[in-house]
mmJSON file of the N, C-alpha and C atoms, coordinates in Angstrom:
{"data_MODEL":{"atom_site":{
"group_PDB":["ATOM","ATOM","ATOM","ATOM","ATOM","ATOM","ATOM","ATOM","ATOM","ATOM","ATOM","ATOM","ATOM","ATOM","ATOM","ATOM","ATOM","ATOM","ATOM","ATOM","ATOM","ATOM","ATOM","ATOM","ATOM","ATOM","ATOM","ATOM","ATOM","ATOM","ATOM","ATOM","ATOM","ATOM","ATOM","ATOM","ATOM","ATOM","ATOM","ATOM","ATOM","ATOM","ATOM","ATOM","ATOM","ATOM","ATOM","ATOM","ATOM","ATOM","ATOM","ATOM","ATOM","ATOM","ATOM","ATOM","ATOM","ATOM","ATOM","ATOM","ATOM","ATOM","ATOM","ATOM","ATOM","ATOM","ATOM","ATOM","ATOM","ATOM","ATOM","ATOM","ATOM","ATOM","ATOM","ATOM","ATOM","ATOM","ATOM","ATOM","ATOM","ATOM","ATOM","ATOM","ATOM","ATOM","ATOM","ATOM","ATOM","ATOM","ATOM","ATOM","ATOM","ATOM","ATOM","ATOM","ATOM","ATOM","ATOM","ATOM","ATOM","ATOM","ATOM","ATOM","ATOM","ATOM","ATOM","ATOM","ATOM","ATOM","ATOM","ATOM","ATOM","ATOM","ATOM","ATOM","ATOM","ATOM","ATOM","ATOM","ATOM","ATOM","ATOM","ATOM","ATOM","ATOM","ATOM","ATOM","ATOM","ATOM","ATOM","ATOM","ATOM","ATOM","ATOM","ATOM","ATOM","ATOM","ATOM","ATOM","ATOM","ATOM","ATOM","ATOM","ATOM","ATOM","ATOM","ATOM","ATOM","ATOM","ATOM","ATOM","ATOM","ATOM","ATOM","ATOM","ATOM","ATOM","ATOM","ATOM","ATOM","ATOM","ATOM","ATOM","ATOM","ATOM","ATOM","ATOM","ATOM","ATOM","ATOM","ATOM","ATOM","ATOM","ATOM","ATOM","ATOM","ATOM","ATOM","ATOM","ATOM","ATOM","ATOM","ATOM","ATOM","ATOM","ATOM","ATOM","ATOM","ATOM","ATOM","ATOM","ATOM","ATOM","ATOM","ATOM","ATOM","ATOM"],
"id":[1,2,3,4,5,6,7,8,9,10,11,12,13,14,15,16,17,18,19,20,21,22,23,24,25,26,27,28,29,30,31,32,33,34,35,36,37,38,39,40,41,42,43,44,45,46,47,48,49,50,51,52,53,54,55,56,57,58,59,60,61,62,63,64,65,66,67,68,69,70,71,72,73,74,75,76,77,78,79,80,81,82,83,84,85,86,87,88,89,90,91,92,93,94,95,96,97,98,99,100,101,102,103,104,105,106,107,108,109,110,111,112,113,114,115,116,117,118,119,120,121,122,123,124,125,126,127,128,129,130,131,132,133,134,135,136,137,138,139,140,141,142,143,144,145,146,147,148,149,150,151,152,153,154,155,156,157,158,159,160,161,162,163,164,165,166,167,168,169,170,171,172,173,174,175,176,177,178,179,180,181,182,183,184,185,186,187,188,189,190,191,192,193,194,195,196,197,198],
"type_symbol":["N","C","C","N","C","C","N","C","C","N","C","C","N","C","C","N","C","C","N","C","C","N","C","C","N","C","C","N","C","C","N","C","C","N","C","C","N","C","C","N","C","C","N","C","C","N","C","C","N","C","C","N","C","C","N","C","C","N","C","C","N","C","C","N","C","C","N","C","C","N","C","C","N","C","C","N","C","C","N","C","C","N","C","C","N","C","C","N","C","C","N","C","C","N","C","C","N","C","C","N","C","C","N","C","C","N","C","C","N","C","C","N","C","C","N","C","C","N","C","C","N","C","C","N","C","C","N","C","C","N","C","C","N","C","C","N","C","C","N","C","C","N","C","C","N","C","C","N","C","C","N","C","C","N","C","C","N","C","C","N","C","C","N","C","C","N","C","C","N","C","C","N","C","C","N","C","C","N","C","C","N","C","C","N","C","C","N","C","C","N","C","C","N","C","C","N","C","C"],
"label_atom_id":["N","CA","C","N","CA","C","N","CA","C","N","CA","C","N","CA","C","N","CA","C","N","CA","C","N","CA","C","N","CA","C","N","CA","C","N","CA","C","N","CA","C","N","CA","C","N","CA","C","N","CA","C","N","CA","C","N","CA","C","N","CA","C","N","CA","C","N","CA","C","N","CA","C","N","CA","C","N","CA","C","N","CA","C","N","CA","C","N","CA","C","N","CA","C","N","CA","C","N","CA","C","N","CA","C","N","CA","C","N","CA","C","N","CA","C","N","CA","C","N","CA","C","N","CA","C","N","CA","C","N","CA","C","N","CA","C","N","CA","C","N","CA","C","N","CA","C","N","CA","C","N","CA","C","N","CA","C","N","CA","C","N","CA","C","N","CA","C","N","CA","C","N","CA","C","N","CA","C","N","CA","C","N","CA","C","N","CA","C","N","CA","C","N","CA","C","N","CA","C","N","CA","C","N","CA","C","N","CA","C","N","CA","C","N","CA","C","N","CA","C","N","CA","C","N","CA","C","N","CA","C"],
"label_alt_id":[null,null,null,null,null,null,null,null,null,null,null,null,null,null,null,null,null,null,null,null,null,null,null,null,null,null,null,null,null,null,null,null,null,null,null,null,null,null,null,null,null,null,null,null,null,null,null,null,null,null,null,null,null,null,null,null,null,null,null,null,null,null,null,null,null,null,null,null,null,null,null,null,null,null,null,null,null,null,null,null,null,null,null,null,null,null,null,null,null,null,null,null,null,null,null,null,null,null,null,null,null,null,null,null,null,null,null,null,null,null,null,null,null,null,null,null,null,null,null,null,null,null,null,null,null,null,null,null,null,null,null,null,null,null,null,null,null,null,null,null,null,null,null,null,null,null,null,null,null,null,null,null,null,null,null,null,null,null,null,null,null,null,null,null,null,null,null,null,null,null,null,null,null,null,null,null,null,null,null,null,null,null,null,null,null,null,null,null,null,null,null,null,null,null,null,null,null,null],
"label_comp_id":["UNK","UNK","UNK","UNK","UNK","UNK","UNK","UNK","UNK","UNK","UNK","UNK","UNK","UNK","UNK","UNK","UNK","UNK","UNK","UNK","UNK","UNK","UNK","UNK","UNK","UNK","UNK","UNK","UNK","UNK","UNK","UNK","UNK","UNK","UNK","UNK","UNK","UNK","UNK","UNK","UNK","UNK","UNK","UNK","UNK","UNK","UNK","UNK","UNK","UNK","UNK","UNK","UNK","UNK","UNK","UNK","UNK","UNK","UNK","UNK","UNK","UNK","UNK","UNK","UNK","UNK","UNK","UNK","UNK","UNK","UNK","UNK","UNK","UNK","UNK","UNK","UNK","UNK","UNK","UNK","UNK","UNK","UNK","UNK","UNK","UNK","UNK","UNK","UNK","UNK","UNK","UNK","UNK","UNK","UNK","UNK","UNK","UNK","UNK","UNK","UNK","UNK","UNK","UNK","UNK","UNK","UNK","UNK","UNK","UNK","UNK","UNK","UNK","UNK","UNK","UNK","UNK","UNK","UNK","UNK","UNK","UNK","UNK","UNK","UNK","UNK","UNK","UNK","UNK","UNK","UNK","UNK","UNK","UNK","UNK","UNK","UNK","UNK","UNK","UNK","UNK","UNK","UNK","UNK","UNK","UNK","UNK","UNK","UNK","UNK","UNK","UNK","UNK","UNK","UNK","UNK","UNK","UNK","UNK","UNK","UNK","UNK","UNK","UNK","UNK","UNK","UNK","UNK","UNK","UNK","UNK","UNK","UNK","UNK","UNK","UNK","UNK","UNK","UNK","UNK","UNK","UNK","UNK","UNK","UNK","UNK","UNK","UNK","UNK","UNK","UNK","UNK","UNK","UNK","UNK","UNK","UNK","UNK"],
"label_asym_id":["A","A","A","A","A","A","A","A","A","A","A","A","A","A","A","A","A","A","A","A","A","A","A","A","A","A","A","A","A","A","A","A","A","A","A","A","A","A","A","A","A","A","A","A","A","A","A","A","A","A","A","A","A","A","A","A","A","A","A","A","A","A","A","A","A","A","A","A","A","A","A","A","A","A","A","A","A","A","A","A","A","A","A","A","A","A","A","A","A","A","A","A","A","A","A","A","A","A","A","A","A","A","A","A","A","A","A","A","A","A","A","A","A","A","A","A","A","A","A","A","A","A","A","A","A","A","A","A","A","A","A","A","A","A","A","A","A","A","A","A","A","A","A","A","A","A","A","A","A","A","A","A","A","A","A","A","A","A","A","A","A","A","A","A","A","A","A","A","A","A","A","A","A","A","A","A","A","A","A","A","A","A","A","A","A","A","A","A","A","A","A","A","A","A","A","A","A","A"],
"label_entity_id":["1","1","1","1","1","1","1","1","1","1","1","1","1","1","1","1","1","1","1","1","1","1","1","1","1","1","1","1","1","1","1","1","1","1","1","1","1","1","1","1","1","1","1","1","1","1","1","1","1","1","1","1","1","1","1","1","1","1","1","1","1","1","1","1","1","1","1","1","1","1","1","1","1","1","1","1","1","1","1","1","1","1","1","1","1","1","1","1","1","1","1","1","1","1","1","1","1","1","1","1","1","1","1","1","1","1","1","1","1","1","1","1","1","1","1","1","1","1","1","1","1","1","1","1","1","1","1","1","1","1","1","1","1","1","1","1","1","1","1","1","1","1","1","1","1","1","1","1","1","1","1","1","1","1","1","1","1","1","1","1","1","1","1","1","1","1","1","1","1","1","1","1","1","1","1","1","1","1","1","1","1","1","1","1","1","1","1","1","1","1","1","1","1","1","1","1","1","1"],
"label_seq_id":[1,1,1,2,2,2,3,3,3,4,4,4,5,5,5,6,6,6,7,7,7,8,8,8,9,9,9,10,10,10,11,11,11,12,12,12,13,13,13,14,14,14,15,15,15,16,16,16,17,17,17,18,18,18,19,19,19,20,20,20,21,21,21,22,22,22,23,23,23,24,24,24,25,25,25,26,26,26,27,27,27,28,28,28,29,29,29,30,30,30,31,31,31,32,32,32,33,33,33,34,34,34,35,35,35,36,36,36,37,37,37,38,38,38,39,39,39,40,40,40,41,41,41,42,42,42,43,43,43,44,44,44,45,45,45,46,46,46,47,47,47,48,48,48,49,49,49,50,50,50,51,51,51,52,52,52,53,53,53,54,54,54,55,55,55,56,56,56,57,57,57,58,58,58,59,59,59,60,60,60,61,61,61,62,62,62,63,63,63,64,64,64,65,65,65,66,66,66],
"pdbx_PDB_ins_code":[null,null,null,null,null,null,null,null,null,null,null,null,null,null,null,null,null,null,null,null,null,null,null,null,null,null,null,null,null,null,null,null,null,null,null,null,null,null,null,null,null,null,null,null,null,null,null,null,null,null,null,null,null,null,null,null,null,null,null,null,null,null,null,null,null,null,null,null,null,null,null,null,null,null,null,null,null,null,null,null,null,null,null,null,null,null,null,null,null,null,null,null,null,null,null,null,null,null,null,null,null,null,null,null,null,null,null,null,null,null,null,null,null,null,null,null,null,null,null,null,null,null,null,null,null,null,null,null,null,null,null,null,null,null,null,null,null,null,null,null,null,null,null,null,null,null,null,null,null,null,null,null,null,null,null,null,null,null,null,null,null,null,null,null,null,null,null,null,null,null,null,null,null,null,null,null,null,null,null,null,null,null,null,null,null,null,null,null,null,null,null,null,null,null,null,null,null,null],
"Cartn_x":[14.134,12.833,13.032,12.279,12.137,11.259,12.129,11.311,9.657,9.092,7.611,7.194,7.702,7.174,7.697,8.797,8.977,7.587,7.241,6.264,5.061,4.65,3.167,3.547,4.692,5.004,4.734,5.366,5.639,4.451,3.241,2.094,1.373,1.391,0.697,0.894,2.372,2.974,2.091,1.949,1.348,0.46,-0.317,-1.897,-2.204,-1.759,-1.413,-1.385,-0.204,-0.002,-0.766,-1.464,-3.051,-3.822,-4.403,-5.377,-5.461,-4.457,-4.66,-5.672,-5.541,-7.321,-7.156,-5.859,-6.089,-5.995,-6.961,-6.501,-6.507,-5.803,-5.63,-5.246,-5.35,-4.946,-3.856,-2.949,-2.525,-2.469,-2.691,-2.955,-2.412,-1.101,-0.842,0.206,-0.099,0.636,2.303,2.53,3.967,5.084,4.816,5.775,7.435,7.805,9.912,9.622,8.884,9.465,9.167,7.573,7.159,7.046,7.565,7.749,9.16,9.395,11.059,10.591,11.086,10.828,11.001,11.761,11.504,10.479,9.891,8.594,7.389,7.431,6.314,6.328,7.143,6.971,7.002,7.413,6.72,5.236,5.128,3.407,2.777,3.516,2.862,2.429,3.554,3.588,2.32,1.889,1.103,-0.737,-0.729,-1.853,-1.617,-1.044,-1.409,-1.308,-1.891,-1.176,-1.263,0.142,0.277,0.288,-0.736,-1.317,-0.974,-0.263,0.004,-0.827,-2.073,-3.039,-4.375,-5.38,-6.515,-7.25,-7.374,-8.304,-7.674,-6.671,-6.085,-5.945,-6.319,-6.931,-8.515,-9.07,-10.685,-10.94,-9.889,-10.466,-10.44,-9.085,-8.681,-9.822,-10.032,-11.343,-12.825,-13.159,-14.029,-14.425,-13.177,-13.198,-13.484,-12.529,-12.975,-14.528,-15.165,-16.13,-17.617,-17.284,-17.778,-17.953],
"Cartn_y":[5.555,6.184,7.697,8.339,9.624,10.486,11.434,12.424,12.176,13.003,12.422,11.14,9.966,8.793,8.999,8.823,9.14,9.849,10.889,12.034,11.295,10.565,9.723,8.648,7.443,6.67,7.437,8.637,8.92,9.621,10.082,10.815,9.195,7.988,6.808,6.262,6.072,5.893,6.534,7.686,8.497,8.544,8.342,8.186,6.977,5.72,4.652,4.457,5.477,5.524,6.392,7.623,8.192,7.002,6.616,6.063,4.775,4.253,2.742,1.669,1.622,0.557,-0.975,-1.12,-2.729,-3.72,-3.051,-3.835,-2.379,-2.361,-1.476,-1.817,-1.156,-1.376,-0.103,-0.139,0.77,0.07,0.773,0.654,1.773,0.948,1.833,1.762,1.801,1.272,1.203,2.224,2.234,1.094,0.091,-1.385,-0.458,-0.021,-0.025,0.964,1.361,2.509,1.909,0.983,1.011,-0.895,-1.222,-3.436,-3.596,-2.948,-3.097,-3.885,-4.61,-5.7,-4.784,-3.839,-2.708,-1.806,-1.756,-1.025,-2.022,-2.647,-3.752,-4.512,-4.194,-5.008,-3.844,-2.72,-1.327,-0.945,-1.442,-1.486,-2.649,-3.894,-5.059,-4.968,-3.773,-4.298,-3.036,-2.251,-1.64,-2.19,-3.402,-4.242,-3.011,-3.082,-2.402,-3.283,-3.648,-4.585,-3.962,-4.002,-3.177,-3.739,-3.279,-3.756,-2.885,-3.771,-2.748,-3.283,-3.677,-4.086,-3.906,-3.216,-2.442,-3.805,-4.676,-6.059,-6.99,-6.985,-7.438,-7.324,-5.612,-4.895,-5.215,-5.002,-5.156,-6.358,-7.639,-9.066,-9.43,-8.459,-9.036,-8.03,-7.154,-6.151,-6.963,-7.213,-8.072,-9.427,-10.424,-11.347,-11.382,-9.934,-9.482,-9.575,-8.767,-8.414,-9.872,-10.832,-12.231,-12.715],
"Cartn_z":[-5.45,-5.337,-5.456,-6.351,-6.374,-5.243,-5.279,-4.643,-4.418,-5.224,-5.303,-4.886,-5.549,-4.814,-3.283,-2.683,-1.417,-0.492,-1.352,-0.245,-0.05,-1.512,-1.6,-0.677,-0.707,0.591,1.962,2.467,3.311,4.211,3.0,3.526,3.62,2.496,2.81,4.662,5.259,6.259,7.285,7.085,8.349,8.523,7.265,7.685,8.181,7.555,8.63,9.887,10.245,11.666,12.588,11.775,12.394,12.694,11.699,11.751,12.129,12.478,12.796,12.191,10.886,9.983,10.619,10.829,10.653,9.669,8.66,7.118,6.411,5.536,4.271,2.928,1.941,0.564,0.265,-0.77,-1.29,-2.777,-3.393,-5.247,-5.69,-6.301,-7.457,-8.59,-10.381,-10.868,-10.975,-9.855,-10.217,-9.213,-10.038,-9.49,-9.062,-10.143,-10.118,-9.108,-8.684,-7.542,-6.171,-6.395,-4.884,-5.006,-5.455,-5.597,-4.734,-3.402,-2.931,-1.794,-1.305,-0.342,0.965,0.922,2.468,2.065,1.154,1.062,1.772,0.707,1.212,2.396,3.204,4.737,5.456,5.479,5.752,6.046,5.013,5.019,5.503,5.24,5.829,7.484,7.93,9.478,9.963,8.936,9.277,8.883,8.466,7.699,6.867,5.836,4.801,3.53,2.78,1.154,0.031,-0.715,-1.867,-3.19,-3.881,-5.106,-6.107,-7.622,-8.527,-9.507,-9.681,-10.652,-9.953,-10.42,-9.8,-9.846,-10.68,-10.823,-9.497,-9.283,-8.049,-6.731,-6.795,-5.685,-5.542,-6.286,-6.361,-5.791,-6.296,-6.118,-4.665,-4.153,-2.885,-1.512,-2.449,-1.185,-1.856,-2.725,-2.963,-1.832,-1.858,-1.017,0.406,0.897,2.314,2.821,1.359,2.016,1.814,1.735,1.577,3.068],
"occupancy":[1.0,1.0,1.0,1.0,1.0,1.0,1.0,1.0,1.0,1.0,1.0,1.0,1.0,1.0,1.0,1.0,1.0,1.0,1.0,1.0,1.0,1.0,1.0,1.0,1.0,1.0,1.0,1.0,1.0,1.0,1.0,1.0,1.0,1.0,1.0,1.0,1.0,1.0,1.0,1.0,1.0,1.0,1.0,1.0,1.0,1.0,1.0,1.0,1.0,1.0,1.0,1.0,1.0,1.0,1.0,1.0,1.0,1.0,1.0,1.0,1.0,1.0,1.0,1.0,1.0,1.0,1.0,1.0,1.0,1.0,1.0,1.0,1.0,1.0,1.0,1.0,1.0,1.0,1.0,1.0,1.0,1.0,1.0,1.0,1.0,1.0,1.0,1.0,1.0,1.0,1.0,1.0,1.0,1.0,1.0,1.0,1.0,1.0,1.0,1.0,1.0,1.0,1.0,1.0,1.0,1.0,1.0,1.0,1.0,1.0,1.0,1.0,1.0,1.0,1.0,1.0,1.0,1.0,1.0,1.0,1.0,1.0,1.0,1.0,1.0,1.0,1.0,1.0,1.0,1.0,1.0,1.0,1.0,1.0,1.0,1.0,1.0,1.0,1.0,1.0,1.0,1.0,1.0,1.0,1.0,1.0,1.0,1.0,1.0,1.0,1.0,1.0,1.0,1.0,1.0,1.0,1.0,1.0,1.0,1.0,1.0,1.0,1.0,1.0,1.0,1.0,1.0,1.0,1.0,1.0,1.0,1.0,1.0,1.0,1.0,1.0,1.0,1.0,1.0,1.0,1.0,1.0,1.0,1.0,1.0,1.0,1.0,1.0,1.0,1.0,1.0,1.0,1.0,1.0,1.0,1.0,1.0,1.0],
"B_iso_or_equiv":[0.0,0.0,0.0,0.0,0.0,0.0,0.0,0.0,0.0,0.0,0.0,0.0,0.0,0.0,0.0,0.0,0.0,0.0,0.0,0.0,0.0,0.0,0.0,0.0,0.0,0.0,0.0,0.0,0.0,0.0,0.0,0.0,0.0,0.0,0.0,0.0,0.0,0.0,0.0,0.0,0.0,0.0,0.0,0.0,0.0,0.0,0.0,0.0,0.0,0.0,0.0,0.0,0.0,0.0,0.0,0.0,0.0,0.0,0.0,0.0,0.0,0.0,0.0,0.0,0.0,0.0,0.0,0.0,0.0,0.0,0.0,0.0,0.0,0.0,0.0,0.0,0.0,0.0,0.0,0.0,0.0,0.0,0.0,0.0,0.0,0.0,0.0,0.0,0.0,0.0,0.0,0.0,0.0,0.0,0.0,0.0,0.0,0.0,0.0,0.0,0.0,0.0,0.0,0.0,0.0,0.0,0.0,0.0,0.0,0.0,0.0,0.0,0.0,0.0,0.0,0.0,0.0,0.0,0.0,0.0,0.0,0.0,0.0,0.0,0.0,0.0,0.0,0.0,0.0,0.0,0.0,0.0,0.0,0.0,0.0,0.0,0.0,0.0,0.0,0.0,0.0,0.0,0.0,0.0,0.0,0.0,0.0,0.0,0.0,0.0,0.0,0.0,0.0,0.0,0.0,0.0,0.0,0.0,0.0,0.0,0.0,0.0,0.0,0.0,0.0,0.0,0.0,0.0,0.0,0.0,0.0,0.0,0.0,0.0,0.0,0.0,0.0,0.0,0.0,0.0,0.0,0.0,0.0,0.0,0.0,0.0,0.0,0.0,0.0,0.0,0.0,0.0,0.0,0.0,0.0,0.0,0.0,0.0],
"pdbx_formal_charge":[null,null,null,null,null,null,null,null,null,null,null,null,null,null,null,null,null,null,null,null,null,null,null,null,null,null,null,null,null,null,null,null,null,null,null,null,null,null,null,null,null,null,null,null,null,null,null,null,null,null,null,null,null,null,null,null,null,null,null,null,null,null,null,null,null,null,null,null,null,null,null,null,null,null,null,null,null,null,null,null,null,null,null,null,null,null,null,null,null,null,null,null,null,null,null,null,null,null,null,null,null,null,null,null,null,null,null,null,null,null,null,null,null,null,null,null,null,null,null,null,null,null,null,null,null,null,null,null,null,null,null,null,null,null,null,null,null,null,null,null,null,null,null,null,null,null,null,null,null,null,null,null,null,null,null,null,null,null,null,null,null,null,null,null,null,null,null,null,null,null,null,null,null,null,null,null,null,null,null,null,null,null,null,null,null,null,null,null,null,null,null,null,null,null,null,null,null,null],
"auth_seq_id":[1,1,1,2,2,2,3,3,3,4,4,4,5,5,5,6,6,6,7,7,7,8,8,8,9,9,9,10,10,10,11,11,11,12,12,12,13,13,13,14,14,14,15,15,15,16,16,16,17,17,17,18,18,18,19,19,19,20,20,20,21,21,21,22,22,22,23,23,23,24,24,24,25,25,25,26,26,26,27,27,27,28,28,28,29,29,29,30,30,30,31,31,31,32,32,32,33,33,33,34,34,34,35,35,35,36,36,36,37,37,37,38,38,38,39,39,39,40,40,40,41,41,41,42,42,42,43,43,43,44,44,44,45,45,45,46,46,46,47,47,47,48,48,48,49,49,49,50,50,50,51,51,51,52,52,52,53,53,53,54,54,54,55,55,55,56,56,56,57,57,57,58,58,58,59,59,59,60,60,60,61,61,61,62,62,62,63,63,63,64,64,64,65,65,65,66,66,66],
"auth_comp_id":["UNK","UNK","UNK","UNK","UNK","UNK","UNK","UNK","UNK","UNK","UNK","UNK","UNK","UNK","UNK","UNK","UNK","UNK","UNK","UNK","UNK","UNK","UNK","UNK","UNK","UNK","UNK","UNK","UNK","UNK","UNK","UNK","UNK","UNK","UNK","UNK","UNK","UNK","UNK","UNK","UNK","UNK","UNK","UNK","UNK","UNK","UNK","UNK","UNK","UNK","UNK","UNK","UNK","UNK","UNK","UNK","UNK","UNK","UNK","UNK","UNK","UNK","UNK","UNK","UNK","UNK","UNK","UNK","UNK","UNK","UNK","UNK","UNK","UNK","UNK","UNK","UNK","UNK","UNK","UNK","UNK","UNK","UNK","UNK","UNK","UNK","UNK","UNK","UNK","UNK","UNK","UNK","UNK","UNK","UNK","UNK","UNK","UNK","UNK","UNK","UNK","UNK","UNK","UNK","UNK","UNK","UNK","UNK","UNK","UNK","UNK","UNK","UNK","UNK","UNK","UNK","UNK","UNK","UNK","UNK","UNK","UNK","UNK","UNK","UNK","UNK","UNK","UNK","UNK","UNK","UNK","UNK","UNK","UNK","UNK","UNK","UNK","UNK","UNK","UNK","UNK","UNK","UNK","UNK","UNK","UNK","UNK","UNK","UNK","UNK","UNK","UNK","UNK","UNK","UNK","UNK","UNK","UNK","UNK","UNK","UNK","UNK","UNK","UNK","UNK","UNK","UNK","UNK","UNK","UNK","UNK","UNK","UNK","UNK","UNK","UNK","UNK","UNK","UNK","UNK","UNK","UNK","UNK","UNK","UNK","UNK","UNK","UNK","UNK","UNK","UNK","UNK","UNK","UNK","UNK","UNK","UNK","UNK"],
"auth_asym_id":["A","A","A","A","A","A","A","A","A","A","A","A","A","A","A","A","A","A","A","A","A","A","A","A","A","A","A","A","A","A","A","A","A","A","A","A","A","A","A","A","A","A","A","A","A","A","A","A","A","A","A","A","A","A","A","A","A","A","A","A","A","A","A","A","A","A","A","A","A","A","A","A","A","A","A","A","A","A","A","A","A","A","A","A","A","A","A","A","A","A","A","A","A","A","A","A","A","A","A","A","A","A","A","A","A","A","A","A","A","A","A","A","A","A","A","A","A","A","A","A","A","A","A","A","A","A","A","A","A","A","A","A","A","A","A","A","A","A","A","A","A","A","A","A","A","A","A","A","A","A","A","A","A","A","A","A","A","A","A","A","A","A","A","A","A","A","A","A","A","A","A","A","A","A","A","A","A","A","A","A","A","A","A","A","A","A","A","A","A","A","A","A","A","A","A","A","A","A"],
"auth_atom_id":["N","CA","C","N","CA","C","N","CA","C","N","CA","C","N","CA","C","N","CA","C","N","CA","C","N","CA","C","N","CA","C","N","CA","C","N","CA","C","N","CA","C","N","CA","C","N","CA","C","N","CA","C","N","CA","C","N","CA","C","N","CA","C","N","CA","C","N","CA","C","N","CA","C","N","CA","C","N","CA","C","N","CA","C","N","CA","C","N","CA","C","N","CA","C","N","CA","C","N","CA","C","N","CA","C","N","CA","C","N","CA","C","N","CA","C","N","CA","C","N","CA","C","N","CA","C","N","CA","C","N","CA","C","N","CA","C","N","CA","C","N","CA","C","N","CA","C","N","CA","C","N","CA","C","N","CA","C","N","CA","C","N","CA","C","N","CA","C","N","CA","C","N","CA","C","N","CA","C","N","CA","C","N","CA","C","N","CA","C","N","CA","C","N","CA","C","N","CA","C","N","CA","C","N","CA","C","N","CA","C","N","CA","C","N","CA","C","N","CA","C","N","CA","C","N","CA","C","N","CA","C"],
"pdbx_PDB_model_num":[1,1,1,1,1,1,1,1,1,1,1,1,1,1,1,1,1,1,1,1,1,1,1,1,1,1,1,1,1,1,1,1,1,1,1,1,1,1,1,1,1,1,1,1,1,1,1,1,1,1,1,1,1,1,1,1,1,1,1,1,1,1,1,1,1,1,1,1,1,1,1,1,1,1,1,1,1,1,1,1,1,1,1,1,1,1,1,1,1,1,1,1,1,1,1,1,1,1,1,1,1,1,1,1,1,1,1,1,1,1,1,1,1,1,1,1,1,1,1,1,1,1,1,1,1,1,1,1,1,1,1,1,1,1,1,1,1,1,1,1,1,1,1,1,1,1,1,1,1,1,1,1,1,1,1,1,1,1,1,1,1,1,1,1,1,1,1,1,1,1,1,1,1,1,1,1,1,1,1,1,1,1,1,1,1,1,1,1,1,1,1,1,1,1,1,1,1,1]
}}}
């Protein structure tokens, strides 16, 4: 992970941990940096779910709101 991705993880992380949502999304196309199985349970443990296809994101905040 590069630099940059790191800071966007790391500012995603904290606002997390401000804000406490409960459920969250993170969207964004870059899979090879942020598709690492310690990323994504990072975020899992914060209800966060990470989506690298915006139609996949949409479908899954779509459903929520049913």
């Amino acid at each position: 992970m590069k630099l940059p991705d790191a800071m966007v993880l790391a500012s995603v992380m904290a606002d997390l941990d401000a804000c406490k949502p409960g459920e969250a999304c993170f969207l964004t196309r870059n899979s090879k940096d942020f598709d690492d199985p310690d990323v994504v349970h990072m975020l899992a443990q914060r209800g966060c779910k990470i989506f690298f296809s915006f139609d996949d994101c949409l479908s899954y905040i779509r459903s929520h709101l049913r």
